[in-house]
C-alpha positions in Angstrom: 115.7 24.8 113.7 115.2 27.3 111.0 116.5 30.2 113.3 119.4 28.0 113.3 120.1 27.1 110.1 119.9 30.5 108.2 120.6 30.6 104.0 124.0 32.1 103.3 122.0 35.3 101.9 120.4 35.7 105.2 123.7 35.5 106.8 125.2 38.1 104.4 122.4 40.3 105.2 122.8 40.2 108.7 126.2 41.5 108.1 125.4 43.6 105.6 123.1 45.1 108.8 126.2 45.6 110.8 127.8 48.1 108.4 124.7 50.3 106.7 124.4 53.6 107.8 121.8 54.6 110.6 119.0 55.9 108.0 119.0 52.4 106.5 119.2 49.9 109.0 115.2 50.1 110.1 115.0 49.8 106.0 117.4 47.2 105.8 115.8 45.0 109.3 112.2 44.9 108.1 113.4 43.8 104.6 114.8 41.1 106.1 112.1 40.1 108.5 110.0 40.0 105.6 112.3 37.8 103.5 112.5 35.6 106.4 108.9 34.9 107.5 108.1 34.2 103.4 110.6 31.3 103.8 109.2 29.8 106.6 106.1 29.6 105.1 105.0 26.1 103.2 105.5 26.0 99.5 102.2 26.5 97.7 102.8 23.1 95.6 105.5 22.1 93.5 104.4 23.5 90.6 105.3 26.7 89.1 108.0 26.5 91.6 111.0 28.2 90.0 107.9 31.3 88.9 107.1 31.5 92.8 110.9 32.0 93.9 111.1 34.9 91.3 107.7 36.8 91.9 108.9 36.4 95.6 111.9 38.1 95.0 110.7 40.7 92.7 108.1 41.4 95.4 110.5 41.8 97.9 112.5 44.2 95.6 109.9 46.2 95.8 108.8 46.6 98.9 112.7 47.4 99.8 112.8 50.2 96.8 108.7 51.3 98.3 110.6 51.0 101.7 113.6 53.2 100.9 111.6 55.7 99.1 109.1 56.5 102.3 112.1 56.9 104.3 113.9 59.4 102.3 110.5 60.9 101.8 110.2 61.6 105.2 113.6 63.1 105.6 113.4 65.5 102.3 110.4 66.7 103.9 112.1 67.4 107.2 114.6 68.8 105.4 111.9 71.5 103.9 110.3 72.0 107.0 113.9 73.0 108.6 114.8 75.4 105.6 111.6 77.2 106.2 111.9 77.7 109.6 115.2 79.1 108.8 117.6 76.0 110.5 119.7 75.8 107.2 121.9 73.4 108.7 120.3 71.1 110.0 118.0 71.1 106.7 121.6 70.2 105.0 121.9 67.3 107.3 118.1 66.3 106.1 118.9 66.6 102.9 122.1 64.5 102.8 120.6 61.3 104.7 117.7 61.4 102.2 120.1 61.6 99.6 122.0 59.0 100.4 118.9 56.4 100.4 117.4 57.5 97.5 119.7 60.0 95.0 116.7 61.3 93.2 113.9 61.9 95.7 113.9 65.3 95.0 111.9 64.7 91.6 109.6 62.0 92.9 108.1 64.2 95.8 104.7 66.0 94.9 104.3 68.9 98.0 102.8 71.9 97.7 103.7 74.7 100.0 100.3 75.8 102.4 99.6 79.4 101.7 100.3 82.7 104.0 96.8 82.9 107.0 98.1 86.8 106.4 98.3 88.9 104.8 97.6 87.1 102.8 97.8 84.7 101.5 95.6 82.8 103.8 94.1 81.9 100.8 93.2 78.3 100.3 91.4 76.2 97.2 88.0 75.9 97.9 87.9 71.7 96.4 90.8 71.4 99.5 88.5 73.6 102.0 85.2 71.5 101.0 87.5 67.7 101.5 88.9 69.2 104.6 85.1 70.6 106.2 84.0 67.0 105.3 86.7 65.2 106.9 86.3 67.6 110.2 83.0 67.0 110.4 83.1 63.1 110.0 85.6 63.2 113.4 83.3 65.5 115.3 81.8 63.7 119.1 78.3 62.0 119.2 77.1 61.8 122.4 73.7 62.2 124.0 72.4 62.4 120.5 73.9 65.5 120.6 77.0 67.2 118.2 80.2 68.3 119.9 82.2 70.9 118.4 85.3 69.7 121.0 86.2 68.5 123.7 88.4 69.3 126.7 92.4 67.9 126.1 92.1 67.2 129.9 89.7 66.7 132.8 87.9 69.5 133.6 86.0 70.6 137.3 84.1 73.7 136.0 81.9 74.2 132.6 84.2 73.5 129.1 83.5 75.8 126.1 82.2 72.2 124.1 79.1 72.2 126.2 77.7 75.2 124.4 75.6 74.5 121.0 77.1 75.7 117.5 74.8 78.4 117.4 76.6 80.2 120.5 80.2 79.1 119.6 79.3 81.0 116.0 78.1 84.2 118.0 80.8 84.4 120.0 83.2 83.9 116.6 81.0 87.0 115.3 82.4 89.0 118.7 85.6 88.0 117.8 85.7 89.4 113.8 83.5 92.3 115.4 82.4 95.4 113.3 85.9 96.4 112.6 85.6 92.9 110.4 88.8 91.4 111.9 88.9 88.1 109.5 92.5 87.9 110.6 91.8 86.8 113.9 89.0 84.5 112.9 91.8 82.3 110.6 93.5 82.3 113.8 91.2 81.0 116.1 89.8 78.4 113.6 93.7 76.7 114.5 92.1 76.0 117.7 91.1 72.7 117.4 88.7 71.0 113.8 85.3 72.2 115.9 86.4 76.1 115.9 87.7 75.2 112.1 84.5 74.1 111.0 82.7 77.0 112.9 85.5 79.7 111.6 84.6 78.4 108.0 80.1 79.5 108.4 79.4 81.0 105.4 77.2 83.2 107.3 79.9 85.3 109.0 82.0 85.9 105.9 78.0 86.4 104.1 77.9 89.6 106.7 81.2 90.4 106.4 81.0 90.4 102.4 77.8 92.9 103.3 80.2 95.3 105.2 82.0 95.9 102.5 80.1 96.3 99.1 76.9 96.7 100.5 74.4 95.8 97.8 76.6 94.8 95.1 77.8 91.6 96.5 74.4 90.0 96.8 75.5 87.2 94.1 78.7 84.6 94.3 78.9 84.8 90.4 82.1 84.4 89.9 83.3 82.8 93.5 82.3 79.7 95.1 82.2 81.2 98.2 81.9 84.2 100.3 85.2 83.7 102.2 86.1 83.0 98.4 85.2 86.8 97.7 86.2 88.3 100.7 89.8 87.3 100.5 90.3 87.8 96.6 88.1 90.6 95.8 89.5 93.9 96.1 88.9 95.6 98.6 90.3 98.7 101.7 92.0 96.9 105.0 90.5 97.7 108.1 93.2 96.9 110.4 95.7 99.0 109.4 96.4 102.6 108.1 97.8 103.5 104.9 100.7 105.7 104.9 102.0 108.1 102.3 106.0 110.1 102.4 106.6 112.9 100.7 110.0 114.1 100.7 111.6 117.5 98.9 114.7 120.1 98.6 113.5 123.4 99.6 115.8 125.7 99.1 116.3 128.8 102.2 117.2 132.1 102.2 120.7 133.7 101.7 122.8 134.5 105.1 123.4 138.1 105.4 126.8 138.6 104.3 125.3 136.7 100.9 128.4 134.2 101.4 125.7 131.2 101.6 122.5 129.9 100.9 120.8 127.4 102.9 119.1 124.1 101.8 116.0 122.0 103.7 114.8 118.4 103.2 111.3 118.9 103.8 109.5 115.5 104.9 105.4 115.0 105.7 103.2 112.3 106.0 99.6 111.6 104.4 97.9 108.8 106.6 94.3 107.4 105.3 92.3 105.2 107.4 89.4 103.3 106.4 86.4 102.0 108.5 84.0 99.2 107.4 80.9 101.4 107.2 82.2 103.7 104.9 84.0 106.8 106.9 87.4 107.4 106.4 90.0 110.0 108.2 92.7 111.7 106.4 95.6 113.4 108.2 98.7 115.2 106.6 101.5 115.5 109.0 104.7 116.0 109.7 105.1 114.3 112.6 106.7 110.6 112.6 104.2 107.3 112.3 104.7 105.9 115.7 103.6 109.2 116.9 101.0 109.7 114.8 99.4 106.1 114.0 98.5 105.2 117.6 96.1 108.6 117.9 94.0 107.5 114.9 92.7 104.7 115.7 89.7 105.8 116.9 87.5 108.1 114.6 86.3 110.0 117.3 90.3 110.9 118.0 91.0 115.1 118.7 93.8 115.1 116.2 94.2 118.6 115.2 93.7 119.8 111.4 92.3 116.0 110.9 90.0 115.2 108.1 86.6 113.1 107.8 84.5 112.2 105.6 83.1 108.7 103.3 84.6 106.6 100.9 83.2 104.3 98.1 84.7 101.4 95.6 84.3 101.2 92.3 84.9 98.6 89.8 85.8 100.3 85.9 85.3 97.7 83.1 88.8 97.5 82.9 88.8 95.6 85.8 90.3 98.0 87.7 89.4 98.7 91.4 89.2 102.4 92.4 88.4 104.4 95.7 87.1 107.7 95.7 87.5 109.8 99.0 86.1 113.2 100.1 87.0 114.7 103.2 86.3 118.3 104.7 87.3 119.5 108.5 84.6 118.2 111.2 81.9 121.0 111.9 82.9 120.9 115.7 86.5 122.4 114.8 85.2 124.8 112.3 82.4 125.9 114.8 85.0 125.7 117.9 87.0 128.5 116.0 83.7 130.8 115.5 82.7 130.7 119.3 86.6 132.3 120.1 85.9 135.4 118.5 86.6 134.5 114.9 84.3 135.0 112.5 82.3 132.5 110.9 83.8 131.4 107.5 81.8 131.9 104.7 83.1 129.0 102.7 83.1 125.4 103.0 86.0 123.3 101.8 86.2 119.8 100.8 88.9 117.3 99.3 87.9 115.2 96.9 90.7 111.9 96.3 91.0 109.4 93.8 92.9 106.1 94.6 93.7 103.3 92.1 94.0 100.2 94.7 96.7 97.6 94.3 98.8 94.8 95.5 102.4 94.6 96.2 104.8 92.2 97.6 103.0 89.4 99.9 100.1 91.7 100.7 96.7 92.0 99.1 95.5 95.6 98.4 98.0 97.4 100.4 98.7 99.8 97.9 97.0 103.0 96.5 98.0 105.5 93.5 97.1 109.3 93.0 94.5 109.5 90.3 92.7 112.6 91.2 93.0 115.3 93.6 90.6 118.4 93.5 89.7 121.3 96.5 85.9 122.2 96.2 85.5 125.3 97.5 81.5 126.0 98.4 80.3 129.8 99.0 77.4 130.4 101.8 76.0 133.6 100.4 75.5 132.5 96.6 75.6 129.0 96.7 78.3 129.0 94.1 80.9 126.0 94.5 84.3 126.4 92.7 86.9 123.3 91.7 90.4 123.8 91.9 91.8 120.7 90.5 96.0 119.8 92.0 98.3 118.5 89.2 99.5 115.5 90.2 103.7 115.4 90.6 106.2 113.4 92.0 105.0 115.9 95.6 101.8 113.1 95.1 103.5 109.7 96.8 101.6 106.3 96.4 100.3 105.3 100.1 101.2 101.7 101.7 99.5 99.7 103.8 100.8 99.1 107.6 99.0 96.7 109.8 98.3 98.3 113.4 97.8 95.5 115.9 96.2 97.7 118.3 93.3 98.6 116.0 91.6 95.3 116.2 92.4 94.8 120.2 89.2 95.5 121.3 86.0 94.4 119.8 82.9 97.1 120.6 80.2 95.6 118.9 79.8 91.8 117.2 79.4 91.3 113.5 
C-alpha cells in the first residue's frame, strides 16, 4: 500500500530520475531509497514531531551532498590518474562529469602524488613506511603456528616460494641487490606482493648496503631514521651506471697549398668514469661514441686500451658539500706488456689525481659531477723524486652526467 500510494515529492523524484545525467542517477536512486525506507518507518511519538521531519531532512541533505561529493571524488581522481598516464582526453571527460556533480571538488580533494621508485625519487616518508610495514604485517597468513610471507594467487602442484622461512626469502633478496648494490631492483621486487614488501624493507640489507658505501663513517643513524633513510638521501656515487663527460672544440687546420684556404675541425672526445661499491673506479677518455664504448666497461677486468684504474673516496666539507677525489694511473699489466716487446722499461710512473664536486640535477639524485681539481703526478724510479703538474681548469674541463646502464646490474656474481 505504501508502494502504491507514493508522496508527490517521491513522485517528482522519480521523474526527476528519468532526466539526470548518467553520473548522478546512482546518486540520485540511493537518495531516494533512503528517503523512502525513513518514511516507512513508525514515528518515534508525537512529540517533537515537526523537529523530527526537519533533522530528517537535513540529514538526508547531507548524505546527498556526502553522496555527490564521493562520486565526483572518484572521478577527479580518475581524471588525475588519466592525465598522468598521458590519456589527456579521456582525463578531460573525467574532469567534466566530476565537474558537473560537484563545481568545486578540485579544492576539497587532499592527494598527494606517490614519489619516483627511480631514480629517484623512490623516496618515501618514513611515518608512511612505518603505518604501511604495520598494516602489511597485520594481513600476513597464520597457519601451522607458522608466519607466511605469501601465498600462491592459484593452486599450485610443485613447491611455492611461501613455504620458505623469512630468513631465506631475505637471502635470496641479498642475491638480488648483490655486491654491485642494485637497490633499484630490490624497490622493484618489494611490488611483488606485501610479504616481499615487508622483506624488501629489512633494515639489515640496506644496514650492509649503507656499509658498502661509507665504510666506517656510517656506523650511526644520527640524523636519519633509517638506513634505507640514508641510503637514498645521502650523497653518494651510482653503481649502475657510468658517468659521461663531452668535450667539444674548433681546432683550427693547416693552410692548403696554394694558401687560398684554411681548414677548420670540430674536435669531439669523451671522459667516461665508473664507480664500483668497493672503492675502484675506471676512467677512460675517448673519442669513440657511448654505445660503443659504455657496453666494454662494465666489467673492471675489461681490455680497453689506454683505460685507467685506480680508488676513489667521499668526502663531506663542513660546508656540506659532498666531494669525490679520484686517482687513477695505467694498470701495471699494460705498462709491463710494453716492456716485454722490446721497449724499454719507463722510468717514471704517472698518476691522475681528480677532484669532483657531486650534485643533483633534474629528477635524478647525484648524477652530476664538477671539475674541481685536476693534477698529473709524475713519480721518478731512480731518485724517488715525484713532481705535480697541476691542469687549469677551462671550459676543455666538461661536468660529467650520470647514464643508467641496464646491463650492468643483469647479472648478480656475489650476494650482499
Amino acid at each position: 500500500q505504501s508502494r502504491l500510494n507514493l508522496p508527490d515529492c517521491h513522485k517528482l523524484s522519480v521523474f526527476h530520475l528519468n532526466n539526470v545525467k548518467e553520473p548522478e542517477i546512482s546518486v540520485e536512486l540511493n537518495v531516494f531509497r533512503a528517503q523512502w525506507m525513513s518514511e516507512l518507518k513508525p514515528n518515534s511519538g508525537s512529540n517533537g514531531g515537526n523537529r523530527g521531519l526537519s533533522s530528517r531532512a537535513a540529514d538526508l541533505r547531507r548524505k546527498q551532498e556526502l553522496a555527490r561529493e564521493e562520486k565526483a571524488r572518484e572521478l577527479f581522481l580518475k581524471a588525475v590518474e588519466e592525465e598522468e598516464n598521458g590519456a589527456v582526453y579521456e582525463a578531460i571527460k573525467y574532469y567534466r562529469r566530476a565537474m558537473q556533480i560537484v563545481p568545486d571538488i578540485e579544492f576539497k580533494i587532499n592527494y598527494s602524488r606517490s614519489p619516483d621508485p627511480d631514480g629517484g625519487n623512490e623516496k618515501d616518508m618514513d611515518g608512511e613506511i612505518e603505518d604501511l610495514l604495520a598494516y602489511f604485517h597485520q594481513q600476513l597468513i597464520l597457519q601451522d603456528n607458522s608466519l607466511k610471507i605469501c601465498v600462491p594467487e592459484v593452486e599450485m602442484t610443485q613447491m611455492h616460494i611461501s613455504a620458505l622461512p623469512p630468513e631465506v626469502l631475505i637471502y635470496i633478496f641479498r642475491w638480488v641487490v648483490s655486491s654491485d648494490l642494485d637497490l633499484r631492483a630490490l624497490e622493484q621486487l618489494s611490488l611483488v606482493c606485501r610479504g616481499f614488501y615487508i622483506c624488501a624493507r629489512d633494515p639489515e640489507i640496506w644496514r650492509l648496503a649503507c656499509l658498502r658505501v661509507w665504510g666506517r663513517s656510517c656506523t650511526k643513524l644520527v640524523p636519519f631514521n633509517s638506513w634505507r633513510e640514508m641510503f637514498l638521501e645521502r650523497p653518494r656515487v651510482r653503481f649502475d651506471g657510468v658517468y659521461i663527460s663531452k668535450t667539444a672544440y674548433i681546432r683550427q687546420g693547416e693552410e692548403s697549398l696554394d694558401g687560398f684556404y684554411r681548414a677548420w675541425h670540430q674536435v669531439e672526445y669523451y671522459r667516461y668514469l665508473r664507480f664500483f661499491p668497493d672503492g675502484q673506479v675506471m676512467m677512460l677518455t675517448t673519442p669513440e661514441d657511448p654505445l660503443v664504448t659504455v657496453p666494454r666497461l662494465r666489467s673492471r677486468n675489461t681490455r680497453v686500451e689506454s683505460i685507467m684504474c685506480g680508488h676513489y673516496r667521499l668526502s663531506q666539507d663542513t660546508d656540506n658539500q659532498t666531494k669525490v677525489f679520484v686517482v687513477v694511473s695505467k694498470r701495471k699489466e699494460e705498462v709491463n706488456h710494453c716492456a716485454t716487446r722490446g721497449a724499454p722499461a719507463p722510468e717514471t710512473e704517472h698518476s691522475f689525481h681528480v677532484g669532483l664536486q657531486l650534485s643533483s640535477g633534474g629528477r635524478q639524485s647525484f648524477n652530476k659531477l664538477n671539475w674541481i681539481h685536476h693534477s698529473c703526478h709524475i713519480n721518478y724510479r731512480s731518485t724517488g723524486e715525484t713532481v705535480v703538474t697541476a691542469f687549469d681548469l677551462d671550459q676543455m674541463y666538461a661536468s660529467f652526467f650520470f647514464a643508467r646502464v641496464k646491463s650492468y646490474t643483469a647479472f648478480s656474481e656475489r650476494p650482499l
